[in-house]
Each structure stands twice: as structure tokens, then as C-alpha cells.
N, C-alpha and C positions, 0 to 999 in steps of 0.2 A: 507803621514806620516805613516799610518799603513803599506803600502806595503814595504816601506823603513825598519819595524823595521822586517817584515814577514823573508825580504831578509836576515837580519841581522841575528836573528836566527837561519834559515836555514845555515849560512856560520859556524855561531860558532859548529853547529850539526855536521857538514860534517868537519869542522877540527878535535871536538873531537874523529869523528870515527877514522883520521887518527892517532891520538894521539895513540886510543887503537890498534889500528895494529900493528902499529910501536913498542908500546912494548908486543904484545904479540908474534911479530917476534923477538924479543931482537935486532929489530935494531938500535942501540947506533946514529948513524949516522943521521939520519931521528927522532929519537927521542929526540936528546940536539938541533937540529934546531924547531921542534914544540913548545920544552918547552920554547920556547925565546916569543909565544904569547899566549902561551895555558897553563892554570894552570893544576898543574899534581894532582889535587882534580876531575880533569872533571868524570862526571860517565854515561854509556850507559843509555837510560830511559826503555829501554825494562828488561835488565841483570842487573843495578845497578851497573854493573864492573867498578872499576875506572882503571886506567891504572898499578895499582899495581894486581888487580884481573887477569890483560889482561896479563900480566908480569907471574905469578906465574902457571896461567893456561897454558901459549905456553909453559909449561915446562914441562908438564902431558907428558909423553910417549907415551898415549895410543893416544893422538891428536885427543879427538871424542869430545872435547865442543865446541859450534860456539858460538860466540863471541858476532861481530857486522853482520849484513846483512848476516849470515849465511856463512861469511870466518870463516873456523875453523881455531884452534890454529895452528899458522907455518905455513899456506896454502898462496896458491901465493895473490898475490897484485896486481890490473889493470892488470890484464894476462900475471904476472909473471910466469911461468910453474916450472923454476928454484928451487931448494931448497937453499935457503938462508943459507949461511958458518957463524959459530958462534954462530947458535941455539941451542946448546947445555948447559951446566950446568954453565961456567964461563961467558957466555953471560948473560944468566938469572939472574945469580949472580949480573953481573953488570948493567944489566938493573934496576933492585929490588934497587941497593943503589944511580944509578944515578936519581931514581924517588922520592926517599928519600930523596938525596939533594936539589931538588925543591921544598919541599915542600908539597908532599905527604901523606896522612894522615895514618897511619896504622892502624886506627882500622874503618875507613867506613866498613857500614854495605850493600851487594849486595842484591837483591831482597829475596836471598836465607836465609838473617842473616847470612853471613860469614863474616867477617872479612879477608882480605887477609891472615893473619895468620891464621886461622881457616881452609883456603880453601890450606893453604901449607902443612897444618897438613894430611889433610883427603887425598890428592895426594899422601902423602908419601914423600914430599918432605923438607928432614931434613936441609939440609943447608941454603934454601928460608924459613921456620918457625926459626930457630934461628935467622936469620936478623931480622925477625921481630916483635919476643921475644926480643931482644934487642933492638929495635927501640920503642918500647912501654916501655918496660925501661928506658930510656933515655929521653922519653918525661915526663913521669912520676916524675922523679928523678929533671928534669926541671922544673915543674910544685910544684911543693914539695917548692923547693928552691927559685922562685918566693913568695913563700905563707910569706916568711920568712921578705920578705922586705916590708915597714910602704910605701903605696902612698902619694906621694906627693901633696900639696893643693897648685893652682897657685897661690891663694888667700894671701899664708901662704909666699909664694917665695919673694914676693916681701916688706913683713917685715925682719925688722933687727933681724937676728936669734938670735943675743943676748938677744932680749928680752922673750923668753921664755924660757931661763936655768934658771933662779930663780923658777918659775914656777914646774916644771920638777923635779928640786931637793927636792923644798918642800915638794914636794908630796910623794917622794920616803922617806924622809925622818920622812914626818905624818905618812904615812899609814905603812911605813915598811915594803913595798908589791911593787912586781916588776909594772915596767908601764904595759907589757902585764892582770895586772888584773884591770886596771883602764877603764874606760864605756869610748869608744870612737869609729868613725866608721871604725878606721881601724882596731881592736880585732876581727873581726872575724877570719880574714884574716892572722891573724897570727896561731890560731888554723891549726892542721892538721885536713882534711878534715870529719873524721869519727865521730870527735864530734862537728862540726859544728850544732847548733841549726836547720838551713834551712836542715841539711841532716835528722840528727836523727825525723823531723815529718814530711819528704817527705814518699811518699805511693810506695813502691818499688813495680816494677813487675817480679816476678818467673817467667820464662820461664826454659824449656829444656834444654838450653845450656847457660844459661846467666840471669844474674838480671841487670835490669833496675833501675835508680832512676824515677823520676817523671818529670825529664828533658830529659827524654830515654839518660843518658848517662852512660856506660857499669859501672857496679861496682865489676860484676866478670865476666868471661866467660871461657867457658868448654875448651877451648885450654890452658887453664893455667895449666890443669891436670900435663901431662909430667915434667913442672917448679914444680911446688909445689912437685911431687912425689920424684924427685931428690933433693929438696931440705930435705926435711922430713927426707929422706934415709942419710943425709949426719949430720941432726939433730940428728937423734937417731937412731943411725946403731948398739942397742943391746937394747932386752927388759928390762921391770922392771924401767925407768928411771922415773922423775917428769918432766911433761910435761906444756908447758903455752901458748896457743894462744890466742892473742889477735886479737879479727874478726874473725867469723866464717865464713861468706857468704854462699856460697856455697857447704862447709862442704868439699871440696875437701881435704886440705890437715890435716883435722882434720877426717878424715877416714884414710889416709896414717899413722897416728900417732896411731888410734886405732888400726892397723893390728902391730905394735910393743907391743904388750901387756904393756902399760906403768904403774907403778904401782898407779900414780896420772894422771889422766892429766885435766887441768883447763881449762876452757874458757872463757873469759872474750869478752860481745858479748853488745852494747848499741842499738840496733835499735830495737824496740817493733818487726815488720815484721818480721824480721830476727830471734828472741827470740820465735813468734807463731811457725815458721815453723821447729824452735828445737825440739817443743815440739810434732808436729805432725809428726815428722819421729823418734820420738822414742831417740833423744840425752841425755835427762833429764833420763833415766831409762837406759844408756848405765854403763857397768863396771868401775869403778873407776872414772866415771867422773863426775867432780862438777863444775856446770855453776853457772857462777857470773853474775848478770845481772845490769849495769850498764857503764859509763867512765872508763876507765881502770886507770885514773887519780885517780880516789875515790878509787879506789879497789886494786890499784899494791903495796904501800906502805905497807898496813899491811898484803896484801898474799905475799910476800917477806922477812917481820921479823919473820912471823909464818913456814915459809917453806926453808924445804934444798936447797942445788945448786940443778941445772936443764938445760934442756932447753927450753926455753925461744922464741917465734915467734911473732915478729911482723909486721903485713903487711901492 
């Protein structure tokens, strides 16, 4: 039994390598025939590269990172000598979104802390980093819109739904207060994520290029620079304006905002962690800025009837 699972192992090891070959050669071909048994989540255990890493890096110019078993990027395969036709920038292109329709993860993290988009940023590689600035968008935006929908109780399915509209109405009808504020277990889940009770007392970790929850799962990270910059720039493309962000994180785009000299600008910021580390890099003592420390819930209503038009960030 054990040799049998040894062998098993060993087969799924040696297909993933082919997996990351296959797309760090961008070859399409050999790569939509692996992904029919091999999940395109698989990651090297030495590099941590999953096949989107394998994808972004055979696309580096300079072709000096080794991968798996030290084939570097583009290099032959079983003593291919050949150079492989289609390794170029619309290969990689389609490598990168045919790894994304199987399922793909865009933000695995390589031994390095890269995120494939992290790792297309720092190559210089623009068109591979907006695929997957847009593909964290999209799962995002996904994830969002899931939050939106009440789960279902198998328990609840197989009563007659009639009987709990009398119910339902009543209450809307006592209290005068939407159902999302009535104690049940699917209100959390309705909340968006930032003021979710389990986030606002999780112990976030500051790193260099990224904060962590307590789940290690990303809540900002440093490739978002460029987005936010451009967004900001498109926000307040002339000084002197009333500014509002809600979520600081990582302060990125609430420095893009300070370099417009804005004549107010707000922050509305609920995580204690997040609020310490305002205070230790000097936000609370910046020009014109006044931090609101609480849900933006509690806070937007009467900074809105007290303040002019503006603009207004919510992320």
C-alpha cells in the first residue's frame, strides 16, 4: 500500500513538472491536453511556481530563470534542441488566459511572495500584469456578488415556503427595519467584507509588499500601486479638491491623493491594526487630513450633510 501511494505521488510530481513546461513554453497544444488531468492550481515544491508563474516567467526576455529541474524559461524539452514557434508575446498572452479558464488561481503566492501578477509587474511585462489585474477583478467583483445572496437551509427547502411570509412581514412590519438587520446566521454574509466583525478583530500582518489577514489571505498588495495610481490620477486630475477614502490599507492610494495637494481629504479607516499603523507613519499629523476612525456606515451620513461635493473612493 505505501509503495503504491510512493508511486502515485511520484506520477502526479512528474506530470506537474510537465504541466509547468508546457506553459512556460506557451505550448497551447500540450498544455489544454495536461489540463484534461492535471489541475492548473498545481505549484513546483522547490519555486512554488504554479503554471501561471511558469507562463509569465517564459515570457521574461532575458530567459535566465530555471523553472523546474533547472530547464529554463523557453529551453528544450527531452532534447528538444529546436526553438519552439509561438513563444513569443500572443502565445504567452494565451497561455495566461487559457490557464485562467481552468481554473487557475491568480493570486498564489511562489516561494518568493509573488503573485503571478506581482511577478509580471517586476519583468516589465504590461499586457501579462493587466490580464491579471483584471482577473483579480473579476474574481473579486464575483466574490462580492456571491456575498449578496441569503444560503439556503436543506432543512428549510423542504417546508412549505408559505409558511414563513407571515413571519418575514411581521417583522419588517414591527421592527421597521430591513431583514438584513435582524440576528440571523446568514447577516454576516450579507455585510461587505471590511466590516465584517471576524475581519475588524483578526490580527493583520504588515509585510513589505502586502498585508495579510489572520487567514494569510491578501487584503492589499504592492502590485496594486500602478491601479490605484491611475485611478487617483483620473479622481483628482487638479489640486485643491475634497477628497474621501474609505480603507486605507496600505496607504497606496491615499499618498497618490496626498501628492494632489487636496484641500480636505478624509479617511474613513475601521481596523484598530490598520488605524496603529496611521499613526506610526505619521497620517494623523499629514496636511488637511482628518481620520475618522470607525464603519464608514456610522460616519458617511453626517460627513456627507456637513461637506461639499467631492471625490469620493471606495474600495
Amino acid at each position: 500500500m505505501e509503495s503504491d501511494l510512493q508511486e502515485t505521488d511520484s506520477s502526479v510530481s512528474a506530470n506537474a513538472r510537465l504541466l509547468l513546461l508546457a506553459a512556460s513554453r506557451h505550448d497551447l497544444k500540450s498544455l489544454q491536453e495536461l489540463l484534461r488531468t492535471i489541475p492548473a492550481s498545481v505549484q513546483d515544491p522547490e519555486t512554488g511556481f504554479t503554471p501561471l508563474h511558469a507562463a509569465i516567467a517564459g515570457a521574461d526576455p532575458s530567459k535566465k530563470a530555471s523553472l523546474v529541474d533547472g530547464v529554463p524559461n523557453g529551453g528544450p524539452i527531452n532534447g528538444d534542441t529546436q526553438e519552439k514557434e509561438g513563444n513569443g508575446d500572443d502565445a504567452a498572452i494565451e497561455t495566461v488566459k487559457q490557464l485562467l479558464l481552468n481554473g487557475a488561481i491568480w493570486n498564489d503566492l511562489n516561494k518568493d511572495d509573488e503573485t503571478p501578477g506581482c511577478l509580471a509587474l517586476r519583468l516589465g511585462l504590461k499586457d501579462l500584469y493587466n490580464i491579471m489585474v483584471d482577473a483579480g477583478v473579476r474574481a473579486e467583483v464575483l466574490l462580492n456578488r456571491l456575498d449578496e445572496y441569503e444560503q439556503l437551509n436543506d432543512q428549510e427547502s423542504d417546508d412549505d415556503p408559505d409558511e414563513d411570509i407571515p413571519d418575514t412581514t411581521q417583522r419588517v412590519q414591527d421592527n421597521n427595519e430591513s431583514i438584513t438587520n435582524q440576528p440571523s446566521s446568514s447577516s454576516s454574509s450579507q455585510d461587505p467584507l471590511p466590516n465584517q466583525p471576524t475581519y475588524l478583530s483578526s490580527t493583520l500582518s504588515f509585510q513589505a509588499n502586502r498585508i495579510l489577514d489572520s487567514s494569510t489571505n491578501s487584503v492589499m498588495m504592492s502590485w496594486e500601486t500602478n491601479l490605484m495610481s491611475r485611478t487617483a490620477s483620473l479622481l483628482a486630475p487638479c489640486p485643491g479638491l475634497r477628497i474621501l477614502n474609505i480603507g486605507h490599507g496600505m496607504g497606496i492610494i491615499d499618498t497618490h491623493f496626498q501628492s494632489t495637494s487636496p484641500s480636505t481629504h478624509h479617511i474613513i479607516e475601521a481596523h484598530p491594526s490598520v488605524l496603529a499603523q496611521m499613526r506610526e507613519k505619521g497620517w494623523y499629523e499629514k496636511p488637511n487630513v482628518v481620520i475618522h476612525e470607525g464603519k464608514w456606515q456610522d460616519i458617511l451620513p453626517s460627513l456627507i450633510e456637513n461637506e461639499e461635493d467631492g471625490t469620493m473612493l471606495f474600495d
